[in-house]
KELUMBA-602707 format. One line per field, with one value per residue: x, y, z of N, C-alpha, C in turn; residue number from 0. Coordinates in steps of 0.02 Angstrom, whole numbers. Example, Ala and Ser with C-alpha at 12.3 -4.5 7.8 and 13.67 -1.06 7.14 Angstrom:
<pts>
n_xx = c(660;642)
n_yy = c(-284;-112)
n_zz = c(390;354)
ca_xx = c(615;684)
ca_yy = c(-225;-53)
ca_zz = c(390;357)
c_xx = c(660;645)
c_yy = c(-165;2)
c_zz = c(390;394)
resi = c(0;1)
</pts>
This chain:
<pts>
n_xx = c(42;31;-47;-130;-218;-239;-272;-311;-291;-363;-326;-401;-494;-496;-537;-553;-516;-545;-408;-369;-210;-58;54;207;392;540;680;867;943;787;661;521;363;253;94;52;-47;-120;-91;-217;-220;-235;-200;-198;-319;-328;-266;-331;-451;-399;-348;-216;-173;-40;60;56;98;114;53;-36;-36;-135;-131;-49;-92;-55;75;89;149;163;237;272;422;411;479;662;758;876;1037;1006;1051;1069;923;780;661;484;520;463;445;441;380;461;414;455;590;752;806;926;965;831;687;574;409;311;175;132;242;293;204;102;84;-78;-119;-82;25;187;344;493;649;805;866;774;673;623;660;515;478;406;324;241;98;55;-39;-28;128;115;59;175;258;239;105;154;288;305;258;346;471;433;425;567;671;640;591;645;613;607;618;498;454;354;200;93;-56;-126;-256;-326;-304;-262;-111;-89;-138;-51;39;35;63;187;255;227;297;423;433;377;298;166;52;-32;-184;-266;-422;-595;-679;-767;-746;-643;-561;-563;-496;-382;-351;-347;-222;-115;-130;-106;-202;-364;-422;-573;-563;-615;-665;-710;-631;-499;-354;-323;-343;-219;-109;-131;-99;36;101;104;206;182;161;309;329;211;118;45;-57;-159;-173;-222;-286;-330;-276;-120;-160;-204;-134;0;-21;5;106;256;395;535;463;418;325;251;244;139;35;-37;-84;-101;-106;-66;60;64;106;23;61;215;316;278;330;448;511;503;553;521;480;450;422;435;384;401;367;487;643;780;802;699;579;639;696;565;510;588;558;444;447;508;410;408;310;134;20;-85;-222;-212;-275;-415;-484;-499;-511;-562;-470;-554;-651;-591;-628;-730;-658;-617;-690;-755;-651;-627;-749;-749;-804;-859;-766;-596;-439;-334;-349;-356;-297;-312;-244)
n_yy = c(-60;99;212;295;314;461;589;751;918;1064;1222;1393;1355;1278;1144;984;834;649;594;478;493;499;361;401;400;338;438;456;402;403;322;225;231;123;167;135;168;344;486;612;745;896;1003;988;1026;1159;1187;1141;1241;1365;1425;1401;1462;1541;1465;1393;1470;1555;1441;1363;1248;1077;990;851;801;767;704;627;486;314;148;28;2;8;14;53;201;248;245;186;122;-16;-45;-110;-196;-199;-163;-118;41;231;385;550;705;783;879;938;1063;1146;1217;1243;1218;1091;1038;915;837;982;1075;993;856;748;602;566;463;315;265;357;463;450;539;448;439;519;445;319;130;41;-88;-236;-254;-135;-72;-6;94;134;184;276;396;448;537;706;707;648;667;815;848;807;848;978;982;892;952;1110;1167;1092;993;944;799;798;939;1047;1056;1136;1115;1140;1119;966;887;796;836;875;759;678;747;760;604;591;682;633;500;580;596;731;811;897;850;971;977;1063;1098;1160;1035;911;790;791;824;697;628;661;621;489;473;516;637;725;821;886;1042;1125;1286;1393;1378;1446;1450;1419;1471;1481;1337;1302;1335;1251;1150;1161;1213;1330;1383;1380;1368;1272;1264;1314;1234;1264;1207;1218;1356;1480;1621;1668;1558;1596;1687;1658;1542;1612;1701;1588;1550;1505;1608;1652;1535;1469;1490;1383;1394;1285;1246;1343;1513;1606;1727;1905;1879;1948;2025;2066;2152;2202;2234;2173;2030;2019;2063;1934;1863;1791;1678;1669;1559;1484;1345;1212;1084;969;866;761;660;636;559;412;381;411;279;199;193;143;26;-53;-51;44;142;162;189;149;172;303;304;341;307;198;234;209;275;337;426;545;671;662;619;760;811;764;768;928;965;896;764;645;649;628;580;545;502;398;379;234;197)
n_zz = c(0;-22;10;149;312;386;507;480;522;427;341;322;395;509;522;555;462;422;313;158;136;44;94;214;163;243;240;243;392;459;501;485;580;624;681;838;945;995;1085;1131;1170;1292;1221;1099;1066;1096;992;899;899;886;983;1025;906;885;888;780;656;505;454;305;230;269;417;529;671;826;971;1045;1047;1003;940;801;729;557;451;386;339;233;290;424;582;707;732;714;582;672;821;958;997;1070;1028;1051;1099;1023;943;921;791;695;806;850;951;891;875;878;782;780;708;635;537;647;747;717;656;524;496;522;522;583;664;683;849;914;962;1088;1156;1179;1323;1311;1418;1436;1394;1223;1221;1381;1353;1249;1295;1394;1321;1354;1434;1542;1546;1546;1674;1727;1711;1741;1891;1912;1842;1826;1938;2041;2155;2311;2408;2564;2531;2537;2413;2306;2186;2031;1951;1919;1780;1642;1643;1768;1864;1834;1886;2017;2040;2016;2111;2212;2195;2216;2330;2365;2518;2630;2486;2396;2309;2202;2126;2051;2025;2097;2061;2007;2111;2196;2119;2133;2261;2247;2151;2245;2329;2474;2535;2466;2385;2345;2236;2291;2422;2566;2675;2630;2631;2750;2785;2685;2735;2899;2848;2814;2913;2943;2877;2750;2532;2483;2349;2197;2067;1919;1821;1761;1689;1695;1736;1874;1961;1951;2032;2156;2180;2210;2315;2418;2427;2542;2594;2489;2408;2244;2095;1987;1818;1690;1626;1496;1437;1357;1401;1501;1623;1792;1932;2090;2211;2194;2300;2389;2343;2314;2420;2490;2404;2308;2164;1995;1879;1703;1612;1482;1392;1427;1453;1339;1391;1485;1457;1439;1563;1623;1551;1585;1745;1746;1688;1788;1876;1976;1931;1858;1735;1696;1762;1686;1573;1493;1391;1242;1068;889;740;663;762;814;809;895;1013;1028;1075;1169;1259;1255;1312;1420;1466;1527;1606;1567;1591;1500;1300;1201;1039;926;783)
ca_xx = c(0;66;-84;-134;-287;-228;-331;-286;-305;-346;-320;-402;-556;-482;-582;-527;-527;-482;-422;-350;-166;10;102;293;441;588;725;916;916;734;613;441;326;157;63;-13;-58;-111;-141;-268;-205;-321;-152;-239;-391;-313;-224;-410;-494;-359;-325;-127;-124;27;123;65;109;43;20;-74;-42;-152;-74;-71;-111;-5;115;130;112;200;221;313;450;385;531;703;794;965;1102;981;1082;1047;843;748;569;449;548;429;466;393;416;475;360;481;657;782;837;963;959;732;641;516;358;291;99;126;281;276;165;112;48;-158;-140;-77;120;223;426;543;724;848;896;701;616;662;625;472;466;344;287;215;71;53;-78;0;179;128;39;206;280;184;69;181;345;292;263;409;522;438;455;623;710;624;581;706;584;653;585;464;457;275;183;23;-53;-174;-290;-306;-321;-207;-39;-95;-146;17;94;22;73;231;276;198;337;520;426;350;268;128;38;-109;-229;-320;-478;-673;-728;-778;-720;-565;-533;-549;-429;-310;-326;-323;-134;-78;-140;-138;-246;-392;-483;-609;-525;-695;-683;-699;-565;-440;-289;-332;-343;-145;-93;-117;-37;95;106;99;242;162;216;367;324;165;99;-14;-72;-240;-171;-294;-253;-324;-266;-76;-164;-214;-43;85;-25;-15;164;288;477;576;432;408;285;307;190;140;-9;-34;-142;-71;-123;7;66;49;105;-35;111;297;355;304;352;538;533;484;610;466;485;385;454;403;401;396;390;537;705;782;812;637;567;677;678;498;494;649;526;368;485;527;366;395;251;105;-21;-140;-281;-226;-281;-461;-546;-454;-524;-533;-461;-612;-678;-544;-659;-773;-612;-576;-755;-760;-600;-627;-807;-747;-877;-858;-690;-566;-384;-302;-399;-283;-339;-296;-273)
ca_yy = c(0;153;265;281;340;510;644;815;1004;1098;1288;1409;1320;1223;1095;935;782;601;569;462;532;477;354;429;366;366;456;449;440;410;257;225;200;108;196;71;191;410;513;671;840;973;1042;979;1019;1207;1187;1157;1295;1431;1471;1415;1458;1570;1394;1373;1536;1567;1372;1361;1180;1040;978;768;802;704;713;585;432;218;114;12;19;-22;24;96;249;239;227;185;62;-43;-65;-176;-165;-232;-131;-65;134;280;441;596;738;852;878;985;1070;1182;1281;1283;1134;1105;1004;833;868;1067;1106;958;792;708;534;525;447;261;273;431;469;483;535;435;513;551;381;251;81;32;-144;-275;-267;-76;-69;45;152;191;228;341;471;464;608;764;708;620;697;877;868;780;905;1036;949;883;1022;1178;1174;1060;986;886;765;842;1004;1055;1076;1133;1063;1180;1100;897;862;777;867;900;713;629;794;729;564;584;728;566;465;578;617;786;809;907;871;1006;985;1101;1105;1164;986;844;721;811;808;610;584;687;560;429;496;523;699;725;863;918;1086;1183;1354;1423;1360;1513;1422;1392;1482;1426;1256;1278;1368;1211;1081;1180;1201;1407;1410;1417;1313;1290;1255;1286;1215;1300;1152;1247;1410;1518;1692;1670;1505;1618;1754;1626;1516;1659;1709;1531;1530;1546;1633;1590;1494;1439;1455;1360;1399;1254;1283;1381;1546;1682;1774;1900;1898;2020;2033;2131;2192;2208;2243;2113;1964;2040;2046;1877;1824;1722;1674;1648;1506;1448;1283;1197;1014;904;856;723;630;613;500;355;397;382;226;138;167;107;-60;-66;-66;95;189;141;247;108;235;380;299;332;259;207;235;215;361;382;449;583;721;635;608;790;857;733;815;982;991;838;718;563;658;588;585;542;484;374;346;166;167)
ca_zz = c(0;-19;58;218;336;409;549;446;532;378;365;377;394;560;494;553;449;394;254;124;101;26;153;203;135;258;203;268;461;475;520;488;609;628;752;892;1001;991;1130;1120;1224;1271;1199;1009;1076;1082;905;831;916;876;1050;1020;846;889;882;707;619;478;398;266;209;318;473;530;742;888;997;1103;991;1017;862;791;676;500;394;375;292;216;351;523;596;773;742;667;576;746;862;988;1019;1099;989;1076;1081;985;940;908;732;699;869;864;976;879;935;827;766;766;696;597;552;709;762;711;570;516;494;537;523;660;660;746;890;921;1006;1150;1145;1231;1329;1273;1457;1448;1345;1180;1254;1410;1342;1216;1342;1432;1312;1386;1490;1601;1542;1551;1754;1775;1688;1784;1942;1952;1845;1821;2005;2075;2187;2353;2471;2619;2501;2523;2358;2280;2093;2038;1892;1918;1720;1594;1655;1841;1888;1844;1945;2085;2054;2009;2159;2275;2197;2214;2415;2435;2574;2587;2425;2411;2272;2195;2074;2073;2011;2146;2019;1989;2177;2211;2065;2173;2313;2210;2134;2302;2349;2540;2533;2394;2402;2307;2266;2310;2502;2621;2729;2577;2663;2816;2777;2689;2812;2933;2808;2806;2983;2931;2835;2658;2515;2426;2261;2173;1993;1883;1769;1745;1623;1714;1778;1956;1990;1953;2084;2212;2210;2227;2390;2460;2439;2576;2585;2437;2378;2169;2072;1910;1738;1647;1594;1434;1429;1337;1461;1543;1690;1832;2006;2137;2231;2167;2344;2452;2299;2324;2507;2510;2386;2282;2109;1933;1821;1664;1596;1432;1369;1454;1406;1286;1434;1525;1434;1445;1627;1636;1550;1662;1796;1722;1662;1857;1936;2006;1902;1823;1689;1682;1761;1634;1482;1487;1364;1175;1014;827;708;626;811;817;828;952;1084;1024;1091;1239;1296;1263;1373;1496;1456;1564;1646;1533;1607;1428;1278;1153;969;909;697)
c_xx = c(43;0;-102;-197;-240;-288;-279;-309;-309;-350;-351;-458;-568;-525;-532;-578;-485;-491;-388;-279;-90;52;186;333;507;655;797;919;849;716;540;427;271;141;8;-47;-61;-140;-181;-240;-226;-256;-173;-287;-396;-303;-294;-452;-465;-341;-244;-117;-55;75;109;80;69;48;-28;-90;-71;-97;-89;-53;-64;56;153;98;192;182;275;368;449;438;596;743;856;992;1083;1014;1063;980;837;669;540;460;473;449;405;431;419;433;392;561;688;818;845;966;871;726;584;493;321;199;81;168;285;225;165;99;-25;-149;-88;4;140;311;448;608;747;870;803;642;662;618;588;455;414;311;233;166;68;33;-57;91;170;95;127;263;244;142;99;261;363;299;337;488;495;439;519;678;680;616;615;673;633;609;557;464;365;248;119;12;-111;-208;-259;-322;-276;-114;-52;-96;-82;75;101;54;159;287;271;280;430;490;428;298;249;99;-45;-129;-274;-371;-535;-703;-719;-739;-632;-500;-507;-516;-393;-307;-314;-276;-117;-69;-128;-218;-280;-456;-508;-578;-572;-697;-644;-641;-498;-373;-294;-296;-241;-100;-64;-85;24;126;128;156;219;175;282;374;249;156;43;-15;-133;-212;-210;-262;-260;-323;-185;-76;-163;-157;0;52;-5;80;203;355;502;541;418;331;317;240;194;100;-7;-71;-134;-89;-52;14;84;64;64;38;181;349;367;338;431;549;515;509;576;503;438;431;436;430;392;413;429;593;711;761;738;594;571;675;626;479;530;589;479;384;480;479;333;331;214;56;-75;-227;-300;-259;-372;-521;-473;-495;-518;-491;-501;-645;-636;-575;-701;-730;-595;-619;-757;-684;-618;-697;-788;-792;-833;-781;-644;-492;-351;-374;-344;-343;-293;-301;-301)
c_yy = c(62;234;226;323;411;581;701;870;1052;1172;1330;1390;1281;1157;1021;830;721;580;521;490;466;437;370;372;358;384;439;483;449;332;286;200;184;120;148;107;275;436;585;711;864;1023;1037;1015;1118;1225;1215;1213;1361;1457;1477;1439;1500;1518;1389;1418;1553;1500;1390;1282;1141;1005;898;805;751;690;663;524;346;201;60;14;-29;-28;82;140;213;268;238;112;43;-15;-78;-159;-220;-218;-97;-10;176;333;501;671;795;837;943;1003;1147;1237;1275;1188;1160;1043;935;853;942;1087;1055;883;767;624;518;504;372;235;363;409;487;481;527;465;534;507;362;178;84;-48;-172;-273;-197;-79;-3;97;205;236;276;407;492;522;657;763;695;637;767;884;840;810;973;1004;929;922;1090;1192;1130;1010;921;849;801;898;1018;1093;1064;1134;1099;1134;1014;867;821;772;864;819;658;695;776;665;544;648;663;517;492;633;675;769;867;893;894;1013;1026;1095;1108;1107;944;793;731;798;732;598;578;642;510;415;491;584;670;764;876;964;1111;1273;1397;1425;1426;1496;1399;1402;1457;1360;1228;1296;1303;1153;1095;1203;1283;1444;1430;1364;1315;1303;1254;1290;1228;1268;1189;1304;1462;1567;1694;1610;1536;1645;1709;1585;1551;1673;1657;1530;1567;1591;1594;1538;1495;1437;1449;1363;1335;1236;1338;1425;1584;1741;1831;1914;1938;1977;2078;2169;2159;2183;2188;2043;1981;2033;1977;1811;1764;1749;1639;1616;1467;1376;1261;1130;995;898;794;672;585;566;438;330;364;295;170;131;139;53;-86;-90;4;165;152;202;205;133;280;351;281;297;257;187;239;281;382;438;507;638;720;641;688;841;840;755;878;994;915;802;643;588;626;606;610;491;458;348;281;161;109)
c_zz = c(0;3;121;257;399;472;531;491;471;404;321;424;481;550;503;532;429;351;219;107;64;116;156;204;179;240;239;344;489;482;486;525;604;655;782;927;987;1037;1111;1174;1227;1230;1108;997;1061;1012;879;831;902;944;1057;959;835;872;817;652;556;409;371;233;296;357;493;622;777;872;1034;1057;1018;961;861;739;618;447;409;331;289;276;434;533;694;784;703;652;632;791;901;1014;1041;1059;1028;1051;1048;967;924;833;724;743;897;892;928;871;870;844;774;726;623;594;609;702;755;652;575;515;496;542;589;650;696;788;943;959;1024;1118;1189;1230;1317;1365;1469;1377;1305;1203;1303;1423;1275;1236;1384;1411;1303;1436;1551;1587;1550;1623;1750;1742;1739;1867;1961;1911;1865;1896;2050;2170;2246;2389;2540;2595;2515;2465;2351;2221;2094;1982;1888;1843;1704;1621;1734;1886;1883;1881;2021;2096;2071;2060;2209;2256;2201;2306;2426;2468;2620;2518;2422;2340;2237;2131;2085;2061;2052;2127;2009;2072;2195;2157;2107;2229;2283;2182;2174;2345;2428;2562;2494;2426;2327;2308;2282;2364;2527;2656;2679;2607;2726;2829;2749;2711;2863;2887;2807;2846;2974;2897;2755;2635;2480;2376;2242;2101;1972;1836;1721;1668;1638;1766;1857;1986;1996;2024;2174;2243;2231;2300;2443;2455;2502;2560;2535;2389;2263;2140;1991;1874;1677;1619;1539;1427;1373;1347;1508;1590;1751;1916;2059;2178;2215;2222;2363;2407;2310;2372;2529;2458;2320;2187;2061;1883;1778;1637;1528;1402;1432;1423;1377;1345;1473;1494;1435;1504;1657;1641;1597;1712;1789;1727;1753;1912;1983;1994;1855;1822;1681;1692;1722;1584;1486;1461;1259;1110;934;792;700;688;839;849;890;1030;1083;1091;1161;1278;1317;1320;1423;1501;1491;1610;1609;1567;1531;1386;1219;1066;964;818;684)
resi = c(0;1;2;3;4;5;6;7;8;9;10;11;12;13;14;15;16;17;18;19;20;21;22;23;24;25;26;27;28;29;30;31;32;33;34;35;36;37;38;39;40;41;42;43;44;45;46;47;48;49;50;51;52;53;54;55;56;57;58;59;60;61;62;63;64;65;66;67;68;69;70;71;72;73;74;75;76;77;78;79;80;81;82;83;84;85;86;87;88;89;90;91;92;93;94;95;96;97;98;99;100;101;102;103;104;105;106;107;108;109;110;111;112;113;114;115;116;117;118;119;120;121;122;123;124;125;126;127;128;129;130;131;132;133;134;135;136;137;138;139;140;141;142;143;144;145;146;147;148;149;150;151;152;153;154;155;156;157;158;159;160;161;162;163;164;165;166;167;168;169;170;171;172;173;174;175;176;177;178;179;180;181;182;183;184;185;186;187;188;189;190;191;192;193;194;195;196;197;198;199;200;201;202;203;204;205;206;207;208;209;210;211;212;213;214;215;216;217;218;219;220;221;222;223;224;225;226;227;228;229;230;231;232;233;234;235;236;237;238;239;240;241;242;243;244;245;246;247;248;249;250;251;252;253;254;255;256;257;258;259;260;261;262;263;264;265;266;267;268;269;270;271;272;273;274;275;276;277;278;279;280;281;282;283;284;285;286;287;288;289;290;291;292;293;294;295;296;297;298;299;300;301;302;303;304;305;306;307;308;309;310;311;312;313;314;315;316;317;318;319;320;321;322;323;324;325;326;327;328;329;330;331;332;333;334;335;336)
</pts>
């Protein structure tokens, strides 16, 4: 065969469909992959709606969606040496060229669609004991916290930390703060459902940012020091306003969440006299990935919860909708070609 069943972003139309296209050829330094496995991002879910289109400039040619995608390797370019076609891999949610990261299903072709390219250098293997599904959420969803967790914020054991927005990015923050031992872990989100995730990750604490007693309440977890570190998963201006208050001396907050929204301090003074800082975040490094998966292989982490529900391509739009309004709460939502 030489076509293939593709989920297109056309422009300017945002009009997303699937279609019938040309399957890729790999060229020198490349693989083909078969995609077993695609996850859905409210980060797509943005793409389609125009809220990021800053990331897409001004494309005009249709776009192939996903980021975080598992496959296997179907075929090789001229001079890939040490892999084999059947290789199970996880593809890296981006790479680097000539100086620019740039991001796999924005910058270029992603993973909804039936085979996709990857340049060596650009996937891990993934063990036959980790299934498709839940190693291909593990670049972004579960590589994103854990770049802003154990660099961007350098998080330590007994650090007390708060996770603002338990979605996608926020619920493996929790999980994965539970597994390198802070202590405090304070929860935050307005949904019930969103809350009992957070215990169910390993929250200690989960409030409503609505509750009259909110400081109060982290106040005493924090035995009135504040916290150290807090995570703005959400993207949402007064989940920014409400964390920097909750923080103590010296305390972090880290941006990983996406608004394009900008950001504002209520007072200048006291954020200086109190030594606090605003740190953004972005993706993960080459590294986290591999990382991830060592521990998954180990025992030490399992995604088996995240992977909500997994569906055909043709249903692309369906996982795109049931994301974007939270229909059934979806952690992650994986297409299956």
């Amino acid at each position: 065969m030489t076509t293939m069943r593709a989920v297109r972003l056309h422009f300017p139309s945002r009009e997303l469909r699937v279609e019938e296209v040309p399957r890729p050829v790999p060229g020198p330094g490349e693989v083909l992959v078969k995609v077993e496995a695609a996850g859905v991002c409210l980060s797509d879910v943005h793409l389609i709606s125009g809220e990021l289109g800053g990331l897409l400039g001004m494309r005009t040619e249709p776009l192939v969606l996903g980021h975080e995608v598992a496959g296997t390797i179907a075929g090789l370019g001229p001079g890939v040496d040490g892999w084999e076609t059947g290789d199970r891999v996880v593809l890296q949610a981006g790479e680097q060229r000539d100086g620019r990261v740039l991001t796999r299903g924005v910058d270029y072709d992603g993973g909804w669609a039936e085979y996709t390219l990857a340049r060596v250098g650009t996937f891990v293997p993934l063990p036959g004991s980790i299934p498709f599904e839940q190693g291909a959420i593990v670049p972004d969803a579960v590589s994103t916290p854990w770049g802003a967790i154990t660099l961007t914020a350098d998080v330590r054991p007994v650090q007390a930390v708060g996770v603002w927005g338990i979605g996608g990015l926020g619920v493996h923050g929790v999980q994965l703060l539970r597994a390198v031992g802070a202590c405090p872990i304070v929860a935050v989100d307005p949904s019930p459902a969103a809350r009992e995730r957070a215990l169910a990750f390993g929250a200690d604490l989960v409030l409503d940012p609505a509750d009259g007693a909110f400081a109060d309440k982290v106040h005493a977890a924090t035995s009135g020091a504040g916290l150290e570190v807090a995570f703005d998963f959400a993207g949402v201006d007064a989940v920014r306003e409400q964390a920097l208050s909750m923080l103590g001396r010296s305390g972090k907050l880290v941006l990983v969440g996406l608004s394009g929204t900008p950001v504002t301090i209520a007072d200048s003074t006291a954020f200086s006299a109190r030594k606090l800082q605003i740190l953004g975040h972005y993706g993960s490094s080459e590294a986290a990935v591999p990382e991830l998966i060592r521990l998954m292989e180990a025992g030490r982490l399992d995604f088996a919860r995240s992977v909500s529900d997994v569906l055909p391509l043709e249903q692309a739009a369906d996982a795109v909708e049931r994301l974007e309004h939270k229909k059934g709460d979806p952690i992650r939502l994986v297409l299956r070609p």
